[in-house]
MDAnalysis code that builds the backbone (N, CA, C; Angstrom):
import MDAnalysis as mda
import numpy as np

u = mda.Universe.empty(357, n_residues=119, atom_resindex=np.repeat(np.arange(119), 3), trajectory=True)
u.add_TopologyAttr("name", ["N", "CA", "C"] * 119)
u.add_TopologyAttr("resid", np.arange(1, 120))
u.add_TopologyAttr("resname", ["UNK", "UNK", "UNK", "UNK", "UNK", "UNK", "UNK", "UNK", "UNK", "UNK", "UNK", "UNK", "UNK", "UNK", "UNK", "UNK", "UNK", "UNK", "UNK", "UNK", "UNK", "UNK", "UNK", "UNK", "UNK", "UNK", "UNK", "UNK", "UNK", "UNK", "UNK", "UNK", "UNK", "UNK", "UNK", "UNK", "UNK", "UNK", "UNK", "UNK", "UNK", "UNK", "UNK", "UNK", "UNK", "UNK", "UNK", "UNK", "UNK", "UNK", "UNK", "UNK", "UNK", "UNK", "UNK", "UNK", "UNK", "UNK", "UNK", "UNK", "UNK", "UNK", "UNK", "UNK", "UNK", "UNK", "UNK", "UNK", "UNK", "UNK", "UNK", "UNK", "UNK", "UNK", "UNK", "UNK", "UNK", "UNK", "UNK", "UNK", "UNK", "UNK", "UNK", "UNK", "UNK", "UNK", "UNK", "UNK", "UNK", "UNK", "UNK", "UNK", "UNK", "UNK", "UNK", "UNK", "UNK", "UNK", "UNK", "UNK", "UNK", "UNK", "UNK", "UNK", "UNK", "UNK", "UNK", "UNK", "UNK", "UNK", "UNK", "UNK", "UNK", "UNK", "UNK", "UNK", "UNK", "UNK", "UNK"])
u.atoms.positions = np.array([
    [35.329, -12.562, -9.421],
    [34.017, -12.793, -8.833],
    [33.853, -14.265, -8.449],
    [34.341, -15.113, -9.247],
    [34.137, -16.433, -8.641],
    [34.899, -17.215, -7.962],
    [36.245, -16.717, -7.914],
    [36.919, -16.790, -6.408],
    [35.961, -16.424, -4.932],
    [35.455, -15.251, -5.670],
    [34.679, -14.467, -4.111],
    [33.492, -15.215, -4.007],
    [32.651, -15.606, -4.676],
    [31.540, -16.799, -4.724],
    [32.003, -18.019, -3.812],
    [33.302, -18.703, -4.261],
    [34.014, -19.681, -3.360],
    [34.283, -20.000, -2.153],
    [34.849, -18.627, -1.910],
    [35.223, -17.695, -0.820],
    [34.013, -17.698, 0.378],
    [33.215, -17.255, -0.290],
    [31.988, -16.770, 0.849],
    [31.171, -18.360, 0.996],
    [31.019, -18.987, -0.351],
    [30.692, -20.161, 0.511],
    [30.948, -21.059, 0.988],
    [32.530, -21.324, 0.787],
    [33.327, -21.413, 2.195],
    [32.503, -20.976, 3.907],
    [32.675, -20.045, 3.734],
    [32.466, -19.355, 4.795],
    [30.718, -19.783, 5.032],
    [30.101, -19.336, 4.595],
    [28.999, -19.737, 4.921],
    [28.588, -21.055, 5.097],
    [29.404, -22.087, 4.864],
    [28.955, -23.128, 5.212],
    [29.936, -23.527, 6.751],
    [30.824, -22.925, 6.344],
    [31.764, -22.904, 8.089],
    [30.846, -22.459, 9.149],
    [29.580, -21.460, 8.802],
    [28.823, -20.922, 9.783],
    [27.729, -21.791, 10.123],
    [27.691, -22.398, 8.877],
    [26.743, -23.565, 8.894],
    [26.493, -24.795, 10.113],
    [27.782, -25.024, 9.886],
    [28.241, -26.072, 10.375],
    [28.646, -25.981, 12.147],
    [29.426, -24.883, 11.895],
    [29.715, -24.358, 13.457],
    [27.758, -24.522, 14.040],
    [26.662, -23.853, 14.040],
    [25.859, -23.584, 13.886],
    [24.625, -24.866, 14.228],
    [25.304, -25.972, 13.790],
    [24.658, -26.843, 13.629],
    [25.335, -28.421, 14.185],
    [26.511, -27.677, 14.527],
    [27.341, -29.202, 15.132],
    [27.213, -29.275, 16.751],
    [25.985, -28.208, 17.198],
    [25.464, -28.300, 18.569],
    [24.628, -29.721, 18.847],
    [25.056, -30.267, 19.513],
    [23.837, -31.359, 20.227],
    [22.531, -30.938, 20.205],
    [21.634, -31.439, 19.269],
    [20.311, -31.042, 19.336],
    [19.383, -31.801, 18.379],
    [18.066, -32.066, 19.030],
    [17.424, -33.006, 18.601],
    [17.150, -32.974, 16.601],
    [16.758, -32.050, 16.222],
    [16.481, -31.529, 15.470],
    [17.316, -30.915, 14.317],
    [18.345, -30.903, 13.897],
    [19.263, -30.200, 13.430],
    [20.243, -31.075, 11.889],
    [20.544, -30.625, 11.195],
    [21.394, -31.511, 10.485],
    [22.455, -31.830, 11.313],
    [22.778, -33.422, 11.179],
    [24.004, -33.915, 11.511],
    [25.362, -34.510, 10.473],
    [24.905, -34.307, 9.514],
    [26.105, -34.369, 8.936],
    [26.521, -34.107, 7.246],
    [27.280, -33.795, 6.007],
    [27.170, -33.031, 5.198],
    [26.440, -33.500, 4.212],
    [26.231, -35.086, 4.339],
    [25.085, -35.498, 3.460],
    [23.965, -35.076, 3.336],
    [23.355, -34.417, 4.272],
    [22.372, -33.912, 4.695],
    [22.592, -32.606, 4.302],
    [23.770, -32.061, 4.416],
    [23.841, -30.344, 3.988],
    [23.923, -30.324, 2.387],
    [24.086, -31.671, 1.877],
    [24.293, -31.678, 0.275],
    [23.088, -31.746, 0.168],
    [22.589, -32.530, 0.210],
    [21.037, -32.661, -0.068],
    [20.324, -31.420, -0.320],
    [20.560, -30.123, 0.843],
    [19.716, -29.469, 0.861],
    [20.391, -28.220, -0.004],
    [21.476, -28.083, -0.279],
    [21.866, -27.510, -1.593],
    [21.666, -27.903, -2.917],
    [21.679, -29.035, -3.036],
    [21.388, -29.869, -4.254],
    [19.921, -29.120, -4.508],
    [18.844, -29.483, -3.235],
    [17.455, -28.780, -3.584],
    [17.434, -27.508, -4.126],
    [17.876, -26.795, -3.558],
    [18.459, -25.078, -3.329],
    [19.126, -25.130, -5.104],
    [20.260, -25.906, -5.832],
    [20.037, -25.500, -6.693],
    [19.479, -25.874, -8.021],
    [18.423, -27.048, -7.552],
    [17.652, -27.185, -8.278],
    [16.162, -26.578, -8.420],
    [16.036, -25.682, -7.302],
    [14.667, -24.645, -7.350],
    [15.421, -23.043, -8.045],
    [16.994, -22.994, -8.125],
    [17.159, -21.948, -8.491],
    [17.158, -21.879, -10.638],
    [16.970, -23.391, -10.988],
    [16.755, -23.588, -12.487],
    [15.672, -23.638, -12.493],
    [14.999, -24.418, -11.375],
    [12.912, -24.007, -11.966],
    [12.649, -22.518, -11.977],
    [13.142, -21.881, -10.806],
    [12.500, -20.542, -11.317],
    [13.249, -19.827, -12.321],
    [14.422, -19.543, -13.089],
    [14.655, -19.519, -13.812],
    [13.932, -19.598, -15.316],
    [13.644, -21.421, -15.094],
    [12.759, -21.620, -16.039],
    [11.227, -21.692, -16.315],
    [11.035, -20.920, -14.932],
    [9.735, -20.482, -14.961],
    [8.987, -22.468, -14.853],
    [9.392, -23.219, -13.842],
    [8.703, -24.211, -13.513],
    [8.430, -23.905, -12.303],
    [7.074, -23.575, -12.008],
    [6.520, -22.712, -10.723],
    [6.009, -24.445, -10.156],
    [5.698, -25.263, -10.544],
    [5.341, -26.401, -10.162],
    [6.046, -27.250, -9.211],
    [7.398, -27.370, -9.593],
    [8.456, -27.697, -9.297],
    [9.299, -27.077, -8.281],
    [8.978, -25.490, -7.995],
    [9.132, -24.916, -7.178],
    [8.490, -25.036, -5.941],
    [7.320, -25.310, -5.821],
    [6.360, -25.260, -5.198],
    [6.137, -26.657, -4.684],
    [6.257, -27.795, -5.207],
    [6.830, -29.165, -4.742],
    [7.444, -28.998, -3.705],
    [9.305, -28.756, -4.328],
    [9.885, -28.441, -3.667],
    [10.262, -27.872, -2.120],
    [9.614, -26.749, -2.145],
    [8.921, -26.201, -0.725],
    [8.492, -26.453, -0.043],
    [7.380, -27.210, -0.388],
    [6.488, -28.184, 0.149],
    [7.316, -29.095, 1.201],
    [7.996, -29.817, -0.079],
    [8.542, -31.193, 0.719],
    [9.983, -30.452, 1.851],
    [10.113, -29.700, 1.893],
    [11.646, -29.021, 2.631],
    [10.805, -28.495, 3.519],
    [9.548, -28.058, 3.887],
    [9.025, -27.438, 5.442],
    [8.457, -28.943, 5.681],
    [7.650, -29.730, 5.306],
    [7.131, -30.869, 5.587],
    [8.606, -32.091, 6.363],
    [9.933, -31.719, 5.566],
    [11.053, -33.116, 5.687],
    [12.336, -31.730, 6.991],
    [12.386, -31.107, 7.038],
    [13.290, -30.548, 7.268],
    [13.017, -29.949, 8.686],
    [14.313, -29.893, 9.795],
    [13.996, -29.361, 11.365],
    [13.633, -28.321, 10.907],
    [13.038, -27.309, 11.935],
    [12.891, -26.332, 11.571],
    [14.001, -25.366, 12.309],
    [14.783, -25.212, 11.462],
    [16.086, -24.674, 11.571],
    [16.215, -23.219, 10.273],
    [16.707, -22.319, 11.024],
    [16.733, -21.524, 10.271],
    [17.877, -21.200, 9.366],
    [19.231, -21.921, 10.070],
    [19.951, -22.109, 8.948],
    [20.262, -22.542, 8.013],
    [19.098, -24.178, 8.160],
    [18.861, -24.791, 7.176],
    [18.116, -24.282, 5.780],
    [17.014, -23.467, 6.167],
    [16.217, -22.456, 5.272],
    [17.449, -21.538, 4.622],
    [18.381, -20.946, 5.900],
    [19.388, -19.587, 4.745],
    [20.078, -20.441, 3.539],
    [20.588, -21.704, 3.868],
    [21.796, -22.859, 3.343],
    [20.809, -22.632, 1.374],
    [19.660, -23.520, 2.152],
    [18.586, -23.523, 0.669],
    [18.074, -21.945, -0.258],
    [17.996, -21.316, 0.515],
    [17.584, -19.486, 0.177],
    [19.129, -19.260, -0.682],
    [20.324, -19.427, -0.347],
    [21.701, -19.083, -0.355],
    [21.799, -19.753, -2.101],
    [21.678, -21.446, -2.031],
    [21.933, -21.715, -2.880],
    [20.778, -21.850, -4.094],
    [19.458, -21.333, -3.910],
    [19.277, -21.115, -4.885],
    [19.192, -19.904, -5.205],
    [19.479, -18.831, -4.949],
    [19.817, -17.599, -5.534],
    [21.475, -17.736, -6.252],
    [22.462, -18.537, -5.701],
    [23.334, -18.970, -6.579],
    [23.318, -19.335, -7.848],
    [22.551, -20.019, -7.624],
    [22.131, -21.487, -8.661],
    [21.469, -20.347, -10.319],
    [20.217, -19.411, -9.649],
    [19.565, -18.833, -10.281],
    [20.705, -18.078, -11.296],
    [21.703, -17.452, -10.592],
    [22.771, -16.389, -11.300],
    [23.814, -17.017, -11.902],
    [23.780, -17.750, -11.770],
    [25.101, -18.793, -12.157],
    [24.284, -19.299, -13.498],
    [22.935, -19.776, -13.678],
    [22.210, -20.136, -14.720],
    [22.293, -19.056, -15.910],
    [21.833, -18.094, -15.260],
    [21.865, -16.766, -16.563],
    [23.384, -16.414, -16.421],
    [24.433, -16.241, -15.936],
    [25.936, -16.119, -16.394],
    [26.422, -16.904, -17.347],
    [26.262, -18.419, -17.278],
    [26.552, -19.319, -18.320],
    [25.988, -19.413, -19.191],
    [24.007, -18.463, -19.196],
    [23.409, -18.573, -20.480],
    [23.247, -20.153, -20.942],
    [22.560, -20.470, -20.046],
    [22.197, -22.115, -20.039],
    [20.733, -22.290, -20.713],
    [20.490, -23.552, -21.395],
    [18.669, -23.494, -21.725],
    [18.581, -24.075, -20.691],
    [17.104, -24.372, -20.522],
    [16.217, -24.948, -19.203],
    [16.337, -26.513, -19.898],
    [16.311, -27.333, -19.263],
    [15.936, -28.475, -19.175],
    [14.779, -28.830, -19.522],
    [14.077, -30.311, -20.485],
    [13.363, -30.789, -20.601],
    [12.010, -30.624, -19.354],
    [10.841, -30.319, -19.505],
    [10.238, -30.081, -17.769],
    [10.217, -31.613, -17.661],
    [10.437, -32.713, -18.169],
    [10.027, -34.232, -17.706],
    [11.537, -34.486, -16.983],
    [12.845, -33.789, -17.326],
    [14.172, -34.456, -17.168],
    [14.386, -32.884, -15.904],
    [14.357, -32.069, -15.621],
    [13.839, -31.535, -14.602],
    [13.051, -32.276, -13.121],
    [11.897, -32.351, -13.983],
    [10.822, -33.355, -12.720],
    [11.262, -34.184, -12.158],
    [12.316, -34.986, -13.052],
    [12.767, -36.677, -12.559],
    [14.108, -35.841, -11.549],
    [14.629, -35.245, -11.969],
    [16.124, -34.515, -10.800],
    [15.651, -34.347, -9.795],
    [14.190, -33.302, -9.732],
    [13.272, -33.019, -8.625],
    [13.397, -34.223, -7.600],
    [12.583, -35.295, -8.140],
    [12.176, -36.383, -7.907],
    [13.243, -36.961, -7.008],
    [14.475, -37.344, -7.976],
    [15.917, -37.868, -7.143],
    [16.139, -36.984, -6.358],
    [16.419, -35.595, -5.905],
    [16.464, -34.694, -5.201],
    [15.480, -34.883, -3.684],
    [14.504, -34.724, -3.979],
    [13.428, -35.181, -3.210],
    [13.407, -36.409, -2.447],
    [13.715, -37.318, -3.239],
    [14.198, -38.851, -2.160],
    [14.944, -38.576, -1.289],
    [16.060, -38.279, -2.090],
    [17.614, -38.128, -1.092],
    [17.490, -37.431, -0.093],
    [16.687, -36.412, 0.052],
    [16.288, -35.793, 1.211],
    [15.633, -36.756, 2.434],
    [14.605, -37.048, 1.667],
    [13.935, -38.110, 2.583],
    [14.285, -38.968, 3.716],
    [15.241, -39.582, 2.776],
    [16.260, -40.849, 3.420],
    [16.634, -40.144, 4.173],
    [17.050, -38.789, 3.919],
    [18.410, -38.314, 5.147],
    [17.362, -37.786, 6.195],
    [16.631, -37.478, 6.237],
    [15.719, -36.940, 7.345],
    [14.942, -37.435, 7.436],
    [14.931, -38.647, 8.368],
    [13.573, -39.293, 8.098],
    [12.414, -38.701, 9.096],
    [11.342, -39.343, 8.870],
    [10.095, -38.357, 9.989],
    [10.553, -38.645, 10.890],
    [9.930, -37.073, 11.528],
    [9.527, -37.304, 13.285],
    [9.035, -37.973, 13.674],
])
């Protein structure tokens, strides 16, 4: 199974990328930017997990407010935190402190920033 996890997101980020390496105003340009938005992706897939609806909801916030509106950018984040979520309960992980959580948020949240700055 986690070969095939590998496997596919491989692939899905090959689609990603193909997808997104079009000339266009709006769009990620490069993988710093695609980290970023996985990094988010799997850090909303441990808030809900851990039932930090706050943090979730931040989150969201700041990714329609910072982000083109690209829809592959939305699947990339949808993708990895449903990863993130299953991969949490497979390893049987505890939740994080909600203050040492918030602050990841937080760093998470910058790094985005920087990489996309406003329109």
């Amino acid at each position: 199974m986690l070969f095939r996890l590998n496997k596919l997101t491989l692939m899905f980020a090959a689609s990603l990328a193909l997808t997104t390496a079009q000339p266009r105003e709006a769009s990620a340009q490069n993988s710093e930017q695609l980290t970023a938005i996985t990094a988010l992706g799997s850090l909303n897939g441990i808030a809900l997990h851990c039932k930090a609806l706050s943090e979730t909801q931040r989150i969201k916030r700041t990714l329609v407010a910072t982000l083109p509106k690209r829809r592959q950018l939305g699947e990339l984040f949808d993708y990895e935190t449903n990863r993130s979520f299953m991969a949490f309960i497979e390893k049987n992980n505890t939740c994080p402190t909600p203050q040492s959580l918030e602050q990841r948020v937080d760093e998470a949240l910058d790094r985005l920033k920087a990489l996309f700055p406003a329109k």
